[in-house]
C-alpha positions in Angstrom: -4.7 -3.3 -19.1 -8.3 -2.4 -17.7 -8.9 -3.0 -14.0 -11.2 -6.5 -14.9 -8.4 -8.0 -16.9 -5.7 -7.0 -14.3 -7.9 -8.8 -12.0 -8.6 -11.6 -13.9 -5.1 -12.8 -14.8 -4.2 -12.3 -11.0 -6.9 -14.8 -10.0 -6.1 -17.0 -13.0 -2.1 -17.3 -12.6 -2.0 -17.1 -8.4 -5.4 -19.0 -7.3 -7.0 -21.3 -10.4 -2.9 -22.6 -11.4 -3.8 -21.8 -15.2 -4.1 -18.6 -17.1 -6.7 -20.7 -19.5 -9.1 -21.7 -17.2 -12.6 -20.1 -18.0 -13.5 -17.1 -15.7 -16.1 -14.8 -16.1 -17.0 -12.0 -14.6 -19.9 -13.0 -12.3 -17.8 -16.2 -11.4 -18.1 -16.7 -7.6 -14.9 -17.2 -6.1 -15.6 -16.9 -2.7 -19.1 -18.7 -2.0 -18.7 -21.4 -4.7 -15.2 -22.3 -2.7 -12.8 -21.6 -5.6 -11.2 -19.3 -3.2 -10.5 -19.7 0.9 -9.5 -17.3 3.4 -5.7 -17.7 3.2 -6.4 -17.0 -0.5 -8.3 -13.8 0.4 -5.8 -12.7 2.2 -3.3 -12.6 -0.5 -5.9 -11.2 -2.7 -5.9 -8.0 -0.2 -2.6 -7.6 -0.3 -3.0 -7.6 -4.0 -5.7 -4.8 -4.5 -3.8 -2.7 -1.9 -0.2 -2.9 -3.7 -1.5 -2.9 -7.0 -4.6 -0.6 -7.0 -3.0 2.1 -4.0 -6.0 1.7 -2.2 -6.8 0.3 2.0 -9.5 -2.4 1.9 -10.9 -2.7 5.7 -12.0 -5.9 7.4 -15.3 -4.9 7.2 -15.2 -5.0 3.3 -12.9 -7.8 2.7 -16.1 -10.5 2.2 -18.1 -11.8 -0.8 -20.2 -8.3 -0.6 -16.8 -6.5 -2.4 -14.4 -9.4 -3.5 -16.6 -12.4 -4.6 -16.8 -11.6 -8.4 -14.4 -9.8 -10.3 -16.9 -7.8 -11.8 -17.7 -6.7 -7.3 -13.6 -6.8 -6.9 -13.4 -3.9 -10.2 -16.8 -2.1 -9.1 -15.1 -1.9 -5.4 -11.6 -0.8 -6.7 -12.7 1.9 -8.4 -15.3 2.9 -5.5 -12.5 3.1 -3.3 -10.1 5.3 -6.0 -12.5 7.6 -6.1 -13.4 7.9 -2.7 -10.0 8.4 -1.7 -9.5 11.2 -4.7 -12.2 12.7 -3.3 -10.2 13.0 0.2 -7.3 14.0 -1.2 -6.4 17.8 -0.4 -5.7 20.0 -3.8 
């Protein structure tokens, strides 16, 4: 399962209460309200256990999570960005 639809059923199933509830990409969670901070939270915690990667306070905000199109363009900034850190 791609990173998007990994997301997406997350969001669905944990924060919307129903796997057939329209979301698309560009959906705002965060500004439109859909999601509040206790929700972020546990979104964190999710892209961190699930993805392998840290998300810092300064990133945790609508500039990197608000969409899931911004949560998958983030998730894979950060994999490679930590790749690239890596030693060989």
């Amino acid at each position: 399962m791609d990173t998007k639809s990994q997301l997406r059923e997350f969001i669905q199933t944990t924060f919307l209460r129903d796997a057939r509830a329209p979301l698309s990409d560009a959906t705002c969670l965060l500004s439109s309200g859909m999601m509040d901070s206790t929700d972020l939270l546990e979104l964190v915690l999710y892209l961190e256990s699930e993805f392998g990667i840290t998300v810092g306070d300064e990133e945790a905000g609508p500039d990197n999570l608000d969409t899931i199109e911004k949560m998958a363009s983030f998730v894979t900034h950060k994999r490679t960005a930590d790749a690239k850190r890596m030693p060989s």
